[in-house]
C-alpha positions in Angstrom: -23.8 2.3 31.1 -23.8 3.5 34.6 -20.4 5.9 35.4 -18.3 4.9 38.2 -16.1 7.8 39.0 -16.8 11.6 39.0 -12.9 12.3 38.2 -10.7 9.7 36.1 -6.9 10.5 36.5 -4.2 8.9 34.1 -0.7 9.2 35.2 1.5 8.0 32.7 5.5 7.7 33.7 7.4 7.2 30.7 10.0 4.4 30.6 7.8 2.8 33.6 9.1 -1.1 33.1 7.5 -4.4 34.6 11.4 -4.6 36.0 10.4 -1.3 38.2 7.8 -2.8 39.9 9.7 -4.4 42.9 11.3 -1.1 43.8 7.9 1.3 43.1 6.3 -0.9 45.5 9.5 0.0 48.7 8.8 3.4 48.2 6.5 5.1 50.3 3.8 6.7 48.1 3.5 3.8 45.4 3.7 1.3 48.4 0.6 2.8 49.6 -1.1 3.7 46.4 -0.7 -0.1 45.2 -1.5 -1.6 48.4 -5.1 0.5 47.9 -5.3 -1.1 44.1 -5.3 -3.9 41.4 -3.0 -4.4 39.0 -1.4 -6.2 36.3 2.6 -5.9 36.3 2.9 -7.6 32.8 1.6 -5.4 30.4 2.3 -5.6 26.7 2.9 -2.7 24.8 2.5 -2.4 20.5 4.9 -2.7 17.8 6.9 -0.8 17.8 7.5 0.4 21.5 7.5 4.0 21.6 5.8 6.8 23.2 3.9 8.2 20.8 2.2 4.7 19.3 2.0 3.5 22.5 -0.1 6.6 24.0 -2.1 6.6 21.2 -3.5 3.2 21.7 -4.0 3.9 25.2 -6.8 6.5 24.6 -7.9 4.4 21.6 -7.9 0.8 22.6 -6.0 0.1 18.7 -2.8 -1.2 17.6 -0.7 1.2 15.6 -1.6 -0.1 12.3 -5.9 1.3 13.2 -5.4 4.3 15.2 -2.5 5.2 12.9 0.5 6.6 14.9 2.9 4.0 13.7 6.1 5.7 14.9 7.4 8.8 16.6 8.0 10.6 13.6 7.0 11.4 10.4 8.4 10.0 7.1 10.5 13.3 5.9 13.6 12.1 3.9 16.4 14.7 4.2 15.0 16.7 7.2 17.3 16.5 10.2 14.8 16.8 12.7 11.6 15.0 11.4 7.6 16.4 12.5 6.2 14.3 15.1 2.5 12.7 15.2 2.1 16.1 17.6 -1.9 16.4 16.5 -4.9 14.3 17.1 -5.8 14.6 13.5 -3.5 11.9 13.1 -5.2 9.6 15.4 -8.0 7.3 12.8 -11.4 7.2 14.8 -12.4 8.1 18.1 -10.5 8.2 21.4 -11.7 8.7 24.9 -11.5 12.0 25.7 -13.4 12.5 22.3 -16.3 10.6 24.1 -16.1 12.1 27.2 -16.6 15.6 25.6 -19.3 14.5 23.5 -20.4 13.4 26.7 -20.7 16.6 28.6 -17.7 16.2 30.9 -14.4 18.2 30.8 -11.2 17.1 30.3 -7.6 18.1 30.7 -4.1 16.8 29.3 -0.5 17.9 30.2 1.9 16.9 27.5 -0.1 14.2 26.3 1.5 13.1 23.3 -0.8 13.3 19.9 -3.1 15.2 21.3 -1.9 18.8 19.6 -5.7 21.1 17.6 -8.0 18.3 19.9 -10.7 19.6 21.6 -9.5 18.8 25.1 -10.6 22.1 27.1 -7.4 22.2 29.3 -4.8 21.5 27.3 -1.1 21.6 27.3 0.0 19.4 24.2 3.4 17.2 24.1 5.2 19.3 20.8 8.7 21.8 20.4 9.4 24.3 18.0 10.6 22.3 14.8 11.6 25.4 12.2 14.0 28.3 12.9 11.4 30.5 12.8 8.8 29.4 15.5 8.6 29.9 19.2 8.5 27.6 21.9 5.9 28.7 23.4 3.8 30.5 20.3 4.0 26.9 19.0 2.6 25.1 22.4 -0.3 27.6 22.4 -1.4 27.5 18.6 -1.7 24.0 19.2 -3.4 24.0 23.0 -5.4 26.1 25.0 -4.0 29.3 24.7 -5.7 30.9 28.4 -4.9 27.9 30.0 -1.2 27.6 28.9 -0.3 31.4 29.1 -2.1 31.1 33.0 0.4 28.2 33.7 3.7 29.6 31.7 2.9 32.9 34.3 2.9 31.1 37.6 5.2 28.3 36.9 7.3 28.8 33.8 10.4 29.8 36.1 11.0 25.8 37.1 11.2 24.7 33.1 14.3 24.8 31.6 13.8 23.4 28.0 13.1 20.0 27.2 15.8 19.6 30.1 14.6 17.1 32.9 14.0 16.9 35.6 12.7 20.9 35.3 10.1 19.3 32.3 8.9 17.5 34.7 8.9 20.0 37.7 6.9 22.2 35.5 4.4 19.9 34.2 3.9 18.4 37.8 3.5 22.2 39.7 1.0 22.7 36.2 -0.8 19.4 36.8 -1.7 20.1 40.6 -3.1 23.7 39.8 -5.2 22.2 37.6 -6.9 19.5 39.8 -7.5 22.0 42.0 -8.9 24.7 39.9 -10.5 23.3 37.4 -11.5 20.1 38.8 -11.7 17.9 35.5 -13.4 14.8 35.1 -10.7 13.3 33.1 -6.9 14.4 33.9 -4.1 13.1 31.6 -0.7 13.6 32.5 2.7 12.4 30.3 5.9 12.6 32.9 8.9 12.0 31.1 11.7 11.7 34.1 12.3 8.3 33.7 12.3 8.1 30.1 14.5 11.2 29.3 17.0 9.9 32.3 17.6 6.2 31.4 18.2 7.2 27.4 21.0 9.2 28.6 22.5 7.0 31.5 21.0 3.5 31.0 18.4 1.7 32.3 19.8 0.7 35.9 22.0 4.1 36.5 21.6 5.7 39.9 20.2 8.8 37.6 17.2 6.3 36.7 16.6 5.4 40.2 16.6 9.0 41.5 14.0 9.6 38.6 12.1 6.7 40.3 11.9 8.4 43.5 10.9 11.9 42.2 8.2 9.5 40.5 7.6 8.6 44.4 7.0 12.1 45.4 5.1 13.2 42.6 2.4 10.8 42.6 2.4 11.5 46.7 1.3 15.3 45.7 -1.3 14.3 43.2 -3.1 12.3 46.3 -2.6 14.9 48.5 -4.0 17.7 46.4 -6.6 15.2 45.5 -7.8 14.9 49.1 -7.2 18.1 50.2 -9.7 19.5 47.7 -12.9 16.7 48.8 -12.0 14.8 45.6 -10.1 12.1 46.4 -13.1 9.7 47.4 -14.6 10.0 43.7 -11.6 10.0 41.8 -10.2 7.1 40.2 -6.5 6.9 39.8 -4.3 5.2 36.9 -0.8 4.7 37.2 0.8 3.1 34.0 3.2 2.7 31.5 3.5 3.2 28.1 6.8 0.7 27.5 10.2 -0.9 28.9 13.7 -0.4 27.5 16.7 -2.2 27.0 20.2 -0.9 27.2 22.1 -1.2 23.8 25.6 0.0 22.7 25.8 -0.1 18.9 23.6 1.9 15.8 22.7 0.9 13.3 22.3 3.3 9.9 20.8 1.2 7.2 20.5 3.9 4.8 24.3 4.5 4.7 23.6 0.7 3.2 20.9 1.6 0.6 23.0 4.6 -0.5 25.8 2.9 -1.2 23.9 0.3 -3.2 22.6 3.0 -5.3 19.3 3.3 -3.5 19.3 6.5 -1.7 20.9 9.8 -4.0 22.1 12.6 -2.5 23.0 16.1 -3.4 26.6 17.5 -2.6 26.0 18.4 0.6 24.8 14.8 1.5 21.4 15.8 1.6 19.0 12.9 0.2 17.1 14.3 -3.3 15.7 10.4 -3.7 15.5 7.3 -3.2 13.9 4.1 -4.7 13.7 2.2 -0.9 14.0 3.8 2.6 15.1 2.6 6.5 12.8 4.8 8.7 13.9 4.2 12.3 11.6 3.0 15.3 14.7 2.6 17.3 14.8 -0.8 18.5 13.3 -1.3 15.1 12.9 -0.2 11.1 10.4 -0.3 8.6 11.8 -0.5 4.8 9.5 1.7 2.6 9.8 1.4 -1.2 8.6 4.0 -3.6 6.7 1.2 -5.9 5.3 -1.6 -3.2 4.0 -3.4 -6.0 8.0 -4.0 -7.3 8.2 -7.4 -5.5 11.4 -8.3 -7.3 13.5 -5.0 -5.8 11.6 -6.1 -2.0 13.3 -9.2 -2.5 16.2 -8.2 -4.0 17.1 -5.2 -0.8 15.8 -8.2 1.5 18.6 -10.1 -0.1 21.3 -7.4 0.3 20.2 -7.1 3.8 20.5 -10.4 5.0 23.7 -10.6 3.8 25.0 -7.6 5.8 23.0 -9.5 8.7 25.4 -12.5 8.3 28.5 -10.7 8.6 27.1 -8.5 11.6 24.6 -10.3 13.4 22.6 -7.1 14.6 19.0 -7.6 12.8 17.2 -10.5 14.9 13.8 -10.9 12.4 12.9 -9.5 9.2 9.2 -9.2 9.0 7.3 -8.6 5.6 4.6 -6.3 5.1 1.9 -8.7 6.1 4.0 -10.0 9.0 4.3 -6.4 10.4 0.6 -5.9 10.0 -0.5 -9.3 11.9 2.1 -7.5 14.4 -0.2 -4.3 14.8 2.5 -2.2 12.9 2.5 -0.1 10.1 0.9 -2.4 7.0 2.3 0.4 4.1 5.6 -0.9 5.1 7.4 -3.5 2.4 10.0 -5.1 5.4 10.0 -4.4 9.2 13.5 -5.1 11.3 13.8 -6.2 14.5 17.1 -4.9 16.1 19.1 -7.5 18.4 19.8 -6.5 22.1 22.4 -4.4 22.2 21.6 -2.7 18.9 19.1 0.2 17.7 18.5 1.7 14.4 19.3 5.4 13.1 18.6 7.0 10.0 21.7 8.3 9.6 22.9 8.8 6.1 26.6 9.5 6.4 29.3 7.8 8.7 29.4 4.0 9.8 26.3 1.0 9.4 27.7 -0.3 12.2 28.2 2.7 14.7 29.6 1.8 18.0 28.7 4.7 20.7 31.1 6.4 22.5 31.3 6.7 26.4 31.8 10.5 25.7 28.3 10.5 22.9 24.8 11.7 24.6 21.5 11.1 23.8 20.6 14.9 22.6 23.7 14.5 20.0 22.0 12.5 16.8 19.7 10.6 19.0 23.0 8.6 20.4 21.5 7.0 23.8 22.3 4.4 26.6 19.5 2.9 26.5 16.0 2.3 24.4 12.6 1.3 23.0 10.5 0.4 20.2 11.4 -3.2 19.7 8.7 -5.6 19.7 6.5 -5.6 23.2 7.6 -9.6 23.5 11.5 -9.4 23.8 12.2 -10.6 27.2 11.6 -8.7 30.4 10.3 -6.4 28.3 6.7 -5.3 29.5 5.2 -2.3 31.7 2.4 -1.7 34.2 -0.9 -0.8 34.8 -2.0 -0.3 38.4 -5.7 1.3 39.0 -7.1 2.5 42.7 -10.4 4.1 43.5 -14.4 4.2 42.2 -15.1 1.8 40.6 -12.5 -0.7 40.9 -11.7 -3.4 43.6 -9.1 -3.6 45.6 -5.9 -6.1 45.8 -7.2 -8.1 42.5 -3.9 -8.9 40.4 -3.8 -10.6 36.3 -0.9 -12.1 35.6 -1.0 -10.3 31.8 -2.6 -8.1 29.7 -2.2 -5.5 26.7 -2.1 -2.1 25.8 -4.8 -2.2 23.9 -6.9 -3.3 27.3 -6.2 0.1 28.9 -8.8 2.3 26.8 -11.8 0.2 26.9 -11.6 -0.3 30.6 -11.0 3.3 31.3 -14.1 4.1 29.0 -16.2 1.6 31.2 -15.4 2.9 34.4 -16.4 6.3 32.6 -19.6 4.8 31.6 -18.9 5.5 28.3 -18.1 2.6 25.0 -15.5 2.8 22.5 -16.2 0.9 19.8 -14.4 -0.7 16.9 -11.5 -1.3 19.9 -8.3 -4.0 19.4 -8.3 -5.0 23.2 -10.4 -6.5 26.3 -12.3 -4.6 29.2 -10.7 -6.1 31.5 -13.5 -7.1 34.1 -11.6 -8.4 36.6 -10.5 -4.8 38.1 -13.6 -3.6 38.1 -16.4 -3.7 40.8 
């Protein structure tokens, strides 16, 4: 398979919704870029909607329930702060970049979730210190490229302030450019976060998400620029997409305070869980129910039971999907009952306080994961789905689909690569490319 582009860059802005698209395209950098592209403005994402599933199928071409990322987080009963899916070794089969290497070429990734031990020659992975004892930045480098990362922590470390945005963002950006121009890869990924970050804490149409919109604006302007100022921009390929929508909610809820009272959670004194017999495990906008013994059909059916009738009197849980329904649904299959939040509702796993939690105008997002607004329901609630916009080698200009999935984005990047992933979920989507 013949390659179409010498350098492939992926620009993924978190939070990026089909509902953006309008005002992306009045601004004067995305104007331009999608006036130069093709593009679908109705992508749907996987179940469940978050960033970590989601950018794991984009590099594979799977659903969640085959590449294996099936939430943020790790199942960890009693930990506050839960691992994430930080390392590729949690990714089942091959990705892109993967390919690519085997394939001679280089690549580099900027806080690129799951992507933590790959073998990605430029790499700054997407993970935080999660135990008293690490370091921030000991952690980042164990799990990286250590040269690389300690060469961009030197120059631009100054403009990061935490996981605080938009200084996350400033850094990663400044890191991003550097690298273009000095190492020149043939595949760049790069995770911004702006959007994402700003609309959990203010809500999805705030005037703090639209400003995140516009920093978008400029930031994709500078990756052009440094692109052409450095004789690359005419065999580059550029990919601007997104990984999900959200929705703006107002009320948790905490199923486990539910299964602990009914005597299926126990915990210690100090509230700390020591077992349980069945499990909520947050996705935000939805749950998956695990059980100890899946095979115990009768106490599936007998939780359903006591959940559906909390349902009635609430009204906050839109579907309950079994095990087999969740898996037709690309989620996780070792599941026993998947939830599907109503608008206006996410989950929590909270053990302690209120089921029903309404959230407080004076409650932010960094406080218990308390937000404005959310993800991770299923990709086909309405007004609901992202974007994927490609300019440059290899694909033709001003061609729009009226739909496509997440799942297409991987086997089309790997074409216009001139590389195959096999054993893919989605489409190539021919129509972009020449």
């Amino acid at each position: 398979m013949k390659r179409k582009t010498k350098h492939l860059i992926v620009i993924s802005f978190d939070g990026l919704s089909t509902l953006d698209f309008e005002h992306i395209n009045s601004l004067p950098n995305f104007k331009n870029f999608i006036d130069e592209s093709s593009y679908c403005k109705k992508v749907y994402s996987v179940y469940p909607t978050l960033t970590y599933p989601a950018h794991a199928t984009i590099v594979t071409g799977k659903y969640p329930k085959n590449h294996g990322i099936i939430n943020n987080t790790l199942l960890q009963p009693g930990r506050i702060s839960p691992d994430w899916y930080w390392q590729r070794k949690y990714i089942n089969g091959e990705t892109i970049y993967d390919i690519a290497i085997d394939n001679g070429m280089t690549v580099a990734a900027l806080l690129w979730p799951v992507t933590g031990k790959s073998r990605i020659q430029y790499n700054m992975p997407e993970i935080f210190a999660n135990r008293p004892w690490q370091n921030q930045i000991m952690v980042s480098l164990l799990n990286g490229s250590p040269l690389f990362q300690l060469k961009l922590n030197n120059k631009f470390g100054s403009l990061r302030d935490g996981i605080k945005q938009p200084n996350l963002d400033n850094f990663i950006h400044s890191s991003l450019l550097y690298t273009i121009e000095d190492k020149k890869p043939n595949i760049t990924f790069v995770h911004y976060t702006d959007l994402d970050t700003t609309r959990h804490n203010y809500g999805f149409n705030s005037k703090e998400a639209n400003e995140a919109i516009k920093r978008h604006d400029r930031r994709l302007g500078d990756i052009i620029k440094t692109l052409k100022a450095n004789d690359m921009y005419e065999d580059s390929t550029i990919i601007v997409l997104g990984d999900h929508s959200s929705l703006d909610e107002e009320k948790i809820i905490n199923l486990n305070i539910l299964l602990k009272e009914n005597g299926y959670i126990q915990v210690d004194n100090n509230g700390k869980i020591i077992d349980y017999k069945v499990i909520a495990k947050h996705c935000d906008g939805s749950a998956y129910l695990y059980v100890n013994d899946k095979q115990n059909q009768k106490l599936i059916d007998e939780v359903r039971d006591l959940i559906e009738d909390f349902n009635n009197k609430y009204k906050c849980i839109e579907a309950i999907y079994t095990s087999e329904e969740a898996k037709n649904l690309g989620a996780d299959m070792n599941c026993a009952l998947m939830f599907e939040a109503n608008k206006g509702y996410y989950f929590l796993d909270n053990i302690e306080g209120e089921i029903i939690k309404k959230i407080q105008p004076h409650e932010v997002w960094e406080l218990h994961g308390v937000t404005r607004s959310t993800h991770g329901y299923s990709p086909f609630k309405k007004d609901y789905t992202t974007v994927f916009i490609a300019s440059g080698c290899g694909i033709k200009k001003g061609v729009v689909i009226d739909k496509m999935n997440l799942i297409d984005e991987a086997p089309t990047m790997a074409k216009i690569l001139g590389l195959e992933l096999k054993n893919v979920d989605g489409r190539i989507v021919e129509e972009f490319l020449e």
